[in-house]
C-alpha positions as CSV (number, residue, x, y, z in Angstrom):
1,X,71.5,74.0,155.2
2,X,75.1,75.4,155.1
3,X,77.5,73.3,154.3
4,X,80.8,72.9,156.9
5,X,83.5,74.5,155.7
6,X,86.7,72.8,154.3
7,X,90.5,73.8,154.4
8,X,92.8,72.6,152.2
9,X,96.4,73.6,152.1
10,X,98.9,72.9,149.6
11,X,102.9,73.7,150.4
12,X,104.7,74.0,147.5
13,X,108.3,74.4,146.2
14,X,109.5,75.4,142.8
15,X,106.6,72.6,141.2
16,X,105.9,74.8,138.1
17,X,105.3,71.5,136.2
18,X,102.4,70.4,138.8
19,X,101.5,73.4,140.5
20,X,98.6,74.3,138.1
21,X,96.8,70.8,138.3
22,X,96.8,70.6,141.8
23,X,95.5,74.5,141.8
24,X,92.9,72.9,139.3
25,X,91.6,70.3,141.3
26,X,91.0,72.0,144.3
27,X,88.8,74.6,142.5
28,X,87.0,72.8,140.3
29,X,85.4,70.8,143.0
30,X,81.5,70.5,142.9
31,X,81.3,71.2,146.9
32,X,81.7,75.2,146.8
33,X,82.6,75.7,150.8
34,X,86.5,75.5,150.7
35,X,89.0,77.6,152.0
36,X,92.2,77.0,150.0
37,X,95.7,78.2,151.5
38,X,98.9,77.9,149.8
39,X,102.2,78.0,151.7
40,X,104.8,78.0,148.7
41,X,108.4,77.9,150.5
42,X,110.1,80.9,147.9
43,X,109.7,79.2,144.8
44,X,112.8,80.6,142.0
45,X,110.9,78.6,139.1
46,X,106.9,80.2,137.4
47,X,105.5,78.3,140.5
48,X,104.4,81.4,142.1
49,X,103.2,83.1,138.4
50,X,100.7,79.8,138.1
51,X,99.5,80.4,141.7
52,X,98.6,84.3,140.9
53,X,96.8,83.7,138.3
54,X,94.0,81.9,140.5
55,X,94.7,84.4,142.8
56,X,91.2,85.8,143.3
57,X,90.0,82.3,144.0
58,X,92.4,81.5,147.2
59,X,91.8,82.1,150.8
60,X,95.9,82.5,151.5
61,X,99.1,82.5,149.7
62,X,102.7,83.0,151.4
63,X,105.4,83.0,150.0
64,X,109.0,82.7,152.1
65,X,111.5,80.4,152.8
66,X,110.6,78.5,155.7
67,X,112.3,75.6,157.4
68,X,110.9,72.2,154.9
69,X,107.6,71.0,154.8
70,X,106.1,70.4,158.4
71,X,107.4,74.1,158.8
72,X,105.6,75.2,155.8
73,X,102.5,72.8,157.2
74,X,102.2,74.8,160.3
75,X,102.4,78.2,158.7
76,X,99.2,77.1,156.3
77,X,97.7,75.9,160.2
78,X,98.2,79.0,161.8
């Protein structure tokens, strides 16, 4: 039996500190059928550097300044 797929989106701005832990402990889950978006608002720290390196394992990633963090919500929805 398939089971239902999962979204999980994390916004993100210039978190290099905490970035790579919450990356972490979306992809080490046991259940394997997520779809992981990250909506990082132009980051100016290594917040985007941490996020490529897990690159291959991520649905989406933008990147842009947006308008705070329901903006940034509904850019991860759509």
């Amino acid at each position: 039996m398939k089971q239902p797929l999962i979204t999980i989106i994390t916004v993100v701005l210039n978190d290099e500190r905490n970035i790579e832990k919450t990356l972490l402990s979306v992809l080490e889950q046991n259940y394997k059928n997520i779809q992981y978006i990250i909506i990082d608002g132009g980051s100016k720290d290594g917040t985007k550097d941490l996020i490529n390196k897990y690159i291959n394992r991520i649905a989406d990633f933008k990147s842009e300044k947006d308008n705070g963090i329901y903006d940034a919500f509904n850019k991860g929805l759509e």
